[in-house]
LUMMARBA-233011 format. One record per residue (C-alpha): residue in one letter; x, y, z. Coordinates in steps of 0.2 Angstrom, whole numbers, padded with zeros to 4 digits, always signed. Example, Ala and Ser with C-alpha at 12.3 -4.5 7.8 and 13.67 -1.06 7.14 Angstrom:
% LUMMARBA-233011
a+0062-0022+0039;s+0068-0005+0036;
This chain:
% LUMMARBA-233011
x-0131+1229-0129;x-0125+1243-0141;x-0129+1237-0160;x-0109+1243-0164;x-0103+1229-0153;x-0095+1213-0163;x-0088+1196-0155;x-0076+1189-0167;x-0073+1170-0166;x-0054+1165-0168;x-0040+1176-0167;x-0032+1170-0181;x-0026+1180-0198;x-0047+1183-0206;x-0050+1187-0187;x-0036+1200-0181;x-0040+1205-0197;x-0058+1209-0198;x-0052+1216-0179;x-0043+1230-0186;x-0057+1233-0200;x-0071+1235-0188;x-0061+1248-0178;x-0056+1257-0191;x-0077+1260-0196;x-0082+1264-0180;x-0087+1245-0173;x-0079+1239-0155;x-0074+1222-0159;x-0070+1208-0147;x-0060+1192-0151;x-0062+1175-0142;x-0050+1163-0145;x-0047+1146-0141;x-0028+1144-0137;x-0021+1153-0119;x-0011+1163-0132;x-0008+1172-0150;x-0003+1156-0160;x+0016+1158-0166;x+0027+1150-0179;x+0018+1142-0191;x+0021+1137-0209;x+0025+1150-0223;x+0011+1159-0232;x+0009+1170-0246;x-0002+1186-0248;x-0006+1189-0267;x-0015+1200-0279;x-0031+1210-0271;x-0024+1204-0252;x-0009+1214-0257;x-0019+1229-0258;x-0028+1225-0244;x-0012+1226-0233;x-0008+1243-0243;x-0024+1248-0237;x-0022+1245-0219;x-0003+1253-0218;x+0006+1236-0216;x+0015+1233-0235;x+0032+1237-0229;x+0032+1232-0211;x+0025+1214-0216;x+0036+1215-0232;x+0051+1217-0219;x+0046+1200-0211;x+0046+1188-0228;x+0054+1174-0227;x+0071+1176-0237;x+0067+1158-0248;x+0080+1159-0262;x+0074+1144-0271;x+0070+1127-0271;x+0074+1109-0277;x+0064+1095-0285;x+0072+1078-0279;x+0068+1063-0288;x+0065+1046-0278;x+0084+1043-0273;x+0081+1061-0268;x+0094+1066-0283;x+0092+1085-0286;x+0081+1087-0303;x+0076+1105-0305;x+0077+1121-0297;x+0068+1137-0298;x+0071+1155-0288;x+0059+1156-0272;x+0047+1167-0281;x+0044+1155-0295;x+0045+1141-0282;x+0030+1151-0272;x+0020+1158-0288;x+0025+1176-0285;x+0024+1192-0293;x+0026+1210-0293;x+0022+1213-0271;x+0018+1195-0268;x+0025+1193-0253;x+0029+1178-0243;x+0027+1177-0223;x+0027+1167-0208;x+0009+1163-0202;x+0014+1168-0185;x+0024+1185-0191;x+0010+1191-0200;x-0005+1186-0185;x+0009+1194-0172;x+0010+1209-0185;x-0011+1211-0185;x-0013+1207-0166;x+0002+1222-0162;x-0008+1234-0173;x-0027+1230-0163;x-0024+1225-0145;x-0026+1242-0141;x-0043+1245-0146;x-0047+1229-0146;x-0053+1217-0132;x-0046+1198-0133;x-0053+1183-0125;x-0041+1171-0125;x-0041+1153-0116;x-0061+1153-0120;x-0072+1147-0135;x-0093+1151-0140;x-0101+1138-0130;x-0120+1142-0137;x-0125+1157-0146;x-0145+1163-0145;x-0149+1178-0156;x-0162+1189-0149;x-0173+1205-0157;x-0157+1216-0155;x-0143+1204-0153;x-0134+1187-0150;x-0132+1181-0132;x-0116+1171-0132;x-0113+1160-0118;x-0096+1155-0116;x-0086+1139-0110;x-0079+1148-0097;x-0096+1151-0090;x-0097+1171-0095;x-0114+1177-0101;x-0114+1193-0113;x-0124+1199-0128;x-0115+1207-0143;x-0126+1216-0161;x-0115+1204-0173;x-0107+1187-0170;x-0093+1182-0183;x-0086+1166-0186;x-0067+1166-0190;x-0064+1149-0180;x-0058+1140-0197;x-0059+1122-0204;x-0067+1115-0191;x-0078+1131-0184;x-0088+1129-0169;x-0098+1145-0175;x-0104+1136-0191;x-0108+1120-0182;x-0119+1129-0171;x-0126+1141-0182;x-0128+1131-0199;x-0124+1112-0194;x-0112+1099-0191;x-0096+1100-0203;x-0098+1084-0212;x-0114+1094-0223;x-0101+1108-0227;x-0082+1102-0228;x-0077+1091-0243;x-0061+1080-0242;x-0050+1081-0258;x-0045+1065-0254;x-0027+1071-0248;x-0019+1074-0229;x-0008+1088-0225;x+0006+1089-0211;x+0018+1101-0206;x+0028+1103-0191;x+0044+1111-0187;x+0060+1100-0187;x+0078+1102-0182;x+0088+1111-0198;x+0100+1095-0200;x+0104+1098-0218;x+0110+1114-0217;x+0097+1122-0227;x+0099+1142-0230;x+0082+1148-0234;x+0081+1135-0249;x+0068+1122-0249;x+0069+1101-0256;x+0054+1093-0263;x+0055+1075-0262;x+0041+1064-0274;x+0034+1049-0277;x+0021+1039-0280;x+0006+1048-0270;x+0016+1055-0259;x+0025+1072-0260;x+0038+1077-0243;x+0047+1093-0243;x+0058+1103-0230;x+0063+1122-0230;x+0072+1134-0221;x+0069+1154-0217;x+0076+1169-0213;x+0065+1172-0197;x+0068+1152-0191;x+0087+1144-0186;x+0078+1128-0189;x+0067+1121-0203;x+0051+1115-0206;x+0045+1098-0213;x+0029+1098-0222;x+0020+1081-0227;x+0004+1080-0244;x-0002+1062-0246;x-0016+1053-0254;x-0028+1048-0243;x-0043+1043-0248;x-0058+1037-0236;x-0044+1041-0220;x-0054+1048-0209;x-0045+1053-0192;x-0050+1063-0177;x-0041+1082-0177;x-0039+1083-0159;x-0032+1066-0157;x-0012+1068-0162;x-0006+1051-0158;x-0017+1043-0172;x-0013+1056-0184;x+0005+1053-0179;x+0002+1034-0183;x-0008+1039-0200;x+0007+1049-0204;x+0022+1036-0201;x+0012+1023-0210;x+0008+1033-0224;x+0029+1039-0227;x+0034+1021-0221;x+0048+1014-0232;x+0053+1028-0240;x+0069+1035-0244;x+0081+1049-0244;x+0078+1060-0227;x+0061+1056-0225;x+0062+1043-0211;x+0075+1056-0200;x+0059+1072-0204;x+0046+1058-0200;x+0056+1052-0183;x+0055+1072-0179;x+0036+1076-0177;x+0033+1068-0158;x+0046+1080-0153;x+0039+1096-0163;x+0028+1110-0152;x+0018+1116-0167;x+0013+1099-0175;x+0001+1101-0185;x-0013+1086-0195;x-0027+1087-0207;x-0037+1081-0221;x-0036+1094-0237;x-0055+1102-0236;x-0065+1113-0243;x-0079+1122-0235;x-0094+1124-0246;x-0109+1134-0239;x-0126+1142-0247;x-0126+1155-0237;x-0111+1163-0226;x-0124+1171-0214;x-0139+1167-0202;x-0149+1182-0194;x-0136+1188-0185;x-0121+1177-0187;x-0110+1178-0201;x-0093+1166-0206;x-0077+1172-0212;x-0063+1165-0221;x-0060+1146-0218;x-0075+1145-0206;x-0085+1149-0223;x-0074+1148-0238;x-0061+1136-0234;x-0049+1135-0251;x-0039+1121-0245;x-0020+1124-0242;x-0015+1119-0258;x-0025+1133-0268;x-0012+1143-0257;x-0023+1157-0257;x-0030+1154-0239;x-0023+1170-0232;x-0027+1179-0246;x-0045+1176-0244;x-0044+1180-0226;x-0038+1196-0228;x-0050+1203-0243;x-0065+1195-0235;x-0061+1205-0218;x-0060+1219-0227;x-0076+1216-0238;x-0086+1210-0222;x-0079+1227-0212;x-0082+1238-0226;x-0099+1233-0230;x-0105+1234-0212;x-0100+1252-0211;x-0108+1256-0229;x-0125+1248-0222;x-0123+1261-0208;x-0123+1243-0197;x-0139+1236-0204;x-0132+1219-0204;x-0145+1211-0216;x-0139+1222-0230;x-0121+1223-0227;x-0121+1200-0225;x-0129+1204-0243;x-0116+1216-0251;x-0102+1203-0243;x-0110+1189-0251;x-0113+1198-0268;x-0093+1204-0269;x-0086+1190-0261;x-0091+1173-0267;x-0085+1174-0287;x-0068+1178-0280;x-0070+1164-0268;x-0076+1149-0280;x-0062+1156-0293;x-0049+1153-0279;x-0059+1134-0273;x-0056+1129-0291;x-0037+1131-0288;x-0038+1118-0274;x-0040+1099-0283;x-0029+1106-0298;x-0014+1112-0287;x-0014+1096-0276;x-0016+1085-0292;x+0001+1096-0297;x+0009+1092-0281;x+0008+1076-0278;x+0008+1063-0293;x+0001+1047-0294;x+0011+1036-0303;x+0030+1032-0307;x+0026+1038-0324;x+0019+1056-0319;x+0033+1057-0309;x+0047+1053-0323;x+0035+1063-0336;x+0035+1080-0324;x+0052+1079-0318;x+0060+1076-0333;x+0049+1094-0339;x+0054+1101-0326;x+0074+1098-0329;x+0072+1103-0347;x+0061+1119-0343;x+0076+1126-0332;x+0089+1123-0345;x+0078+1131-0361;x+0080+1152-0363;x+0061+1155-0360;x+0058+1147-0345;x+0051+1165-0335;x+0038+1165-0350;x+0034+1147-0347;x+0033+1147-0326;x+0022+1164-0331;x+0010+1156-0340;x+0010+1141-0329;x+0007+1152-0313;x-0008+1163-0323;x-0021+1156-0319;x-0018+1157-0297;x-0012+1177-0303;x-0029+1176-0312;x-0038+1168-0296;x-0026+1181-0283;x-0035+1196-0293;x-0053+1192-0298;x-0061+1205-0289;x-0060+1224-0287;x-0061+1235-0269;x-0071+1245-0265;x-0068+1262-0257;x-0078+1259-0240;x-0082+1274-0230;x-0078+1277-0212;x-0094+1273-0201;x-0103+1291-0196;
């Protein structure tokens, strides 16, 4: 076993990501993933702040700056789904300077193209049981395959087998905030050209959108939930919670809601958080939403990723490997930016989907008169500071490259 070999769980964004880090500093990484396959499509996702730095960094800016998604604007619809505001995509999204906005797929196919050359990927296979030795981490995998690695990292997301079987069962780390989240992608029969429609009401919040890199559109679902508990492996009760939770409501809702049992890429879950004391165990460390899950509604998830892969890789190679010292340094750089992000989460989703017919006449009737009134960029600016706040609360460092 050579102490400069890393198994990556997940090949998701935090894991391509830390991929591509750990080649850069001298480590030979290998990713294992779940899924036969690269998972493509996906919803839209924003990379801000210190994560636009981070793709700087790596070369990437312009390519994955080439693949944004084109959104023009969006719509606020009101209950009868009448059209009450509109913004430009940028204020729509909470952009800014080279925020840029990306297809989940188009930026983990982006990641994967620039590291499946040095890199060896597992996919079809998951970490079965993990035993850490003096010297390493024998991984046994579900496929049967026996093999011993230096470092084991954990970038296997909400529901991470690497954290249940390094720290625990999820249920004593991942906090509900009491909302569920679906999105899936749905036939454009509107005729939407890279504009997005927000449908409210009471506790529930339905929007559809179109890109430049999809001929159809994509339906996304929030709704209160809670004490819903459901199992995230079992789709035809989620697809029941779903229909139950929209049922009787108006405007398109029913025709998006009739589209999910044909959709490829369906996608259920509770809105989480994933709260840890530590991110690391001997030789095990987490990444991203394995350790510091934001929620999707923080919409800094990506974000996070990307600086915490380059944080973890960079202070690996300043330790000169010493793994101890470098979970240490990631910890120390890592978690302020991380809990300024987590406070973003139950805020946002408050934001997102109101509560009560009189929230939802208060806000949309502020939102009409903010796009009519001459200072509405100072207004959406000072709105959006605190996520620019939380998108830049920390400072890189220059890692060096491994000797």
């Amino acid at each position: 076993m050579a102490r400069d070999t890393v198994l990556v769980c997940g090949a998701g964004i935090a894991g391509t990501a830390l991929a591509y880090w750990l080649h850069r500093y001298g480590f030979r990484p290998t990713v294992v993933e779940r899924a036969p396959a690269l998972r493509q499509g996906g919803y839209k996702i924003d990379i801000r702040g210190a994560a636009v730095d981070v793709v700087r960094r790596m070369g990437l800016l312009e390519e994955i700056r080439s693949e944004r998604t084109g959104i023009r604007g969006g719509s606020v619809l009101d209950s009868r789904g009448r059209p009450v505001a509109a913004l430009d995509g940028d204020s729509f999204g909470g952009r800014a300077g080279d925020d840029a906005e990306i297809l989940r797929g188009d930026l983990n196919r982006i990641l994967y193209q620039h590291t499946e050359q040095h890199t060896e990927y597992l996919f079809g296979d998951s970490v079965a049981s993990l035993a850490e030795t003096a010297d390493g981490v024998e991984v046994r995998f579900e496929s049967g395959l026996h093999r011993t690695f230096g470092l084991v990292i954990g970038a296997d997301g909400l529901h991470s087998t690497t954290r249940a079987l390094t720290f625990g069962p999820e249920e004593r780390f991942v906090r509900s905030l009491g909302y569920h989240v679906a999105i899936y992608s749905v036939p454009n029969h509107l005729g939407l050209d890279r504009w997005e429609l927000t449908y409210v009401s009471p506790g529930r919040t339905a929007l559809t959108y179109s890109t430049a890199k999809d001929s159809g559109a994509k339906a996304m679902f929030l709704f209160a939930s809670p004490g819903t508990e459901h199992d995230h492996r079992d789709r035809a009760r989620q697809e029941r919670l779903l229909a139950d939770a929209y049922a009787g409501e108006g405007w398109e809702v029913p025709r998006l809601i009739a589209g999910m049992s044909a959709a490829p890429d369906f996608y259920f879950d509770q809105l989480s958080q994933v709260h840890l004391p530590r991110w690391s165990h001997g030789r095990v460390a987490l990444l991203g939403d394995a350790a510091y899950c934001a929620s999707p509604a923080s919409g800094q998830g990506t974000s996070l990723a990307l600086v915490g892969a380059h944080v973890l890789a960079g202070e690996l190679a300043a330790a000169n490997g010493d793994h101890s010292r470098a979970f240490d340094a990631y910890e120390r750089e890592m978690r302020p930016f991380v809990e300024e992000n987590q406070e973003l989460g139950p805020a946002n989703i408050r934001r997102m989907v109101l509560g009560s017919r009189a929230q939802i006449r208060f806000t949309l009737g502020l939102l009409a008169l903010v796009g009519r009134l001459p200072g509405k960029d100072r207004m959406m600016a000072k709105a959006l500071a605190p996520l620019h706040r939380a998108a830049n609360a920390i400072t890189l460092k220059d890692y060096p490259a491994l000797r």
